[in-house]
N, C-alpha and C positions, 0 to 999 in steps of 0.2 A: 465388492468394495472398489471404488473409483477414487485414484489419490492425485493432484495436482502439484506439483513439485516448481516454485516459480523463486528461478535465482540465474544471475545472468553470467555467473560462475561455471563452467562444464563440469570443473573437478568438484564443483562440493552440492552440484545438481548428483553426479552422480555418488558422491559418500551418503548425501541423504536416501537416494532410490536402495542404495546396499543397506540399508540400517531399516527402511521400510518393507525391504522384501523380507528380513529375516522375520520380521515381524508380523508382515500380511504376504505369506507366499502366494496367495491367489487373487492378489491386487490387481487391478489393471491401474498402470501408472503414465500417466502424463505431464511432459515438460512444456516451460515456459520462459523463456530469457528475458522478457521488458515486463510490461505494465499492459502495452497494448496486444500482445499476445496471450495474456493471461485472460486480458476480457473476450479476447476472440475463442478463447478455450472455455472458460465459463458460460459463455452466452451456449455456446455450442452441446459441452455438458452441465445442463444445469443440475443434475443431479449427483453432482462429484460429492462424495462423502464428506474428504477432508482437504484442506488447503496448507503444503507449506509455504512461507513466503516470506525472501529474505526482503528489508525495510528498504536497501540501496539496490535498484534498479533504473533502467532508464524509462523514464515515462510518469516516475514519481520524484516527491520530495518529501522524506522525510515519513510523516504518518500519513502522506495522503493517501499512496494505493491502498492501504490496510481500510479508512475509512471510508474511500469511495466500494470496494469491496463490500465490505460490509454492509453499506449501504444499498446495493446493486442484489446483492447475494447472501442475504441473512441468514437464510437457512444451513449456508456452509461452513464449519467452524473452521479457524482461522488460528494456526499455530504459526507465530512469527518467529523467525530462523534468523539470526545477524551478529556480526562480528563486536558490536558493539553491547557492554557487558555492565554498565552504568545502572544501577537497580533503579534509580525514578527513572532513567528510559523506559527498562522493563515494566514498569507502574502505569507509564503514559498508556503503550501498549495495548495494556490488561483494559484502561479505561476507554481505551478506542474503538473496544471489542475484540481484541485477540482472547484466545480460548486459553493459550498457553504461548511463553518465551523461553527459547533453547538458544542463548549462547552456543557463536558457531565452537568456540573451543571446546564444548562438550563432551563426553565420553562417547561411544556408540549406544551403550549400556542405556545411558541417562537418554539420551533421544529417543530410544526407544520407548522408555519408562514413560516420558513426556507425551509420545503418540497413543499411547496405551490410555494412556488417562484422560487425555480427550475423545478420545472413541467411548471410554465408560462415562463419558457424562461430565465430567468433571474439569478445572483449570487446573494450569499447573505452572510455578514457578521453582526456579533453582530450590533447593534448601536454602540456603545460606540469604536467600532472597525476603524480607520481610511481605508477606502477600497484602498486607493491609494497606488501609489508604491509595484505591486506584482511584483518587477524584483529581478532573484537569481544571485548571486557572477557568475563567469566568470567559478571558477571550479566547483560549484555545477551544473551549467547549461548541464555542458561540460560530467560529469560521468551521469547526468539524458540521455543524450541522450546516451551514451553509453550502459545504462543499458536496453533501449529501444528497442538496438538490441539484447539482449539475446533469445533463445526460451526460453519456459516453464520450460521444463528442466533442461538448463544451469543456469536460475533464482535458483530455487530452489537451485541448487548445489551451488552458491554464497552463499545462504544466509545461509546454511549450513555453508559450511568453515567460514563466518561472525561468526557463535556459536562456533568455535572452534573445530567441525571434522574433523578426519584423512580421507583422502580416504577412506579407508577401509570401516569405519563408517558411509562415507557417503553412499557405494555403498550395505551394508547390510539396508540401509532404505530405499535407492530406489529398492531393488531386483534388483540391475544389478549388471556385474562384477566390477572389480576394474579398468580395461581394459578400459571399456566405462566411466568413471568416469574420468582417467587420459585424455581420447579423450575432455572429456566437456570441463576439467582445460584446455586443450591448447588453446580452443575455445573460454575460456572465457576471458584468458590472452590477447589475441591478440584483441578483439572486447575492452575490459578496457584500452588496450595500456599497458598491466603491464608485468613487465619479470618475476614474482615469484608470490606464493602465496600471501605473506604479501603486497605487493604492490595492490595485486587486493583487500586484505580485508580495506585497509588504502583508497580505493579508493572509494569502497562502503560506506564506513564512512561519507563520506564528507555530504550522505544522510540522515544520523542519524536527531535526533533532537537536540544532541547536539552534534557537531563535534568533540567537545575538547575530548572525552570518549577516554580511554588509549586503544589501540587495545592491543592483546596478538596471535600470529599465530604461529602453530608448523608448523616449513617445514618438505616438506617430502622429500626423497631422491628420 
């Protein structure tokens, strides 16, 4: 059993690995703190049983690691872990393809429960969670598949400009030029359907958790 643990928390990366060993004492367990570490561990084991993975990390916004995941990595089911407790969150979630959602306030008990039931095949929401109606808005549906076709790289550079980098800034973090930076942005404009920056960042929004948040994009010339 191979488990991937992806939350950029230390203390609640490790409450999760302690509630996982009780459960799978002959796990081999693996961390992750971003978004882009987690793709550097999934690429690397593509055969990880199960994924947990809190929604706020850096490298994403909102559903988009969950989606680009899922998309990259289907075969791996995907239990998302988050402080945030809102049952149409959890619903979005469920319809993004998470397997199962475990509110971080949860018991150990109940995490465990939640792990358990994804490994036998099955989803799992709180009790207290109505499981029904996991269907998303017509535009959130429509940018989730969009954001499906990005590669790794093009991901990354979205969610980049999402934070508010220049080019430039983007292309000194990836160590490439500014050249293949501007090649991504055209790559990625045309797969969002967007003619500008701001349109591809207001697009990626829609996956946030809360859509309403004020975007701010510097264009570039």
């Amino acid at each position: 059993m191979k488990l991937i643990i992806a939350d950029d928390h230390p203390l609640f990366r490790d409450a999760l690995r302690r509630a996982a060993e009780v459960l799978l004492p002959d796990a081999h367990i693996l961390e992750a703190d971003s978004v882009a570490a987690l793709q550097t561990l999934l690429e690397r084991e593509p055969d990880t049983d199960l994924l947990l993975l809190d929604l706020h990390m850096p490298g994403a916004t909102g559903f988009s690691g969950l989606v680009f995941v899922r998309a990259h990595h289907p075969s791996v089911p995907v239990i998302v872990v988050s402080g945030n407790e809102e049952p149409q969150v959890m619903k979005r979630a469920m319809a993004h393809g998470a397997s199962a959602y475990i509110p971080k306030s949860s018991s150990t008990d109940r995490m465990r429960e939640a792990i358990q039931a994804v490994l036998d095949g099955d989803t799992w929401l709180p009790p207290e969670v109505n499981a029904a109606d996991h269907r998303l808005s017509v535009d959130e549906a429509d940018i989730a598949r969009r954001v499906r076709e990005l590669t790794p790289q093009q991901f990354r550079v979205l969610m980049m400009l999402a934070d508010g980098l220049l080019n430039k800034q983007i292309a000194y973090e990836l160590g490439v030029s500014e050249a293949t930076i501007k090649a991504h942005m055209t790559a990625i404009l045309k797969k969002l359907g967007a003619s500008n920056r701001t349109q591809a960042v207001v697009a990626a929004a829609r996956l946030q958790i809360d859509p309403s948040m004020r975007i701010e994009v510097v264009e570039e010339e």
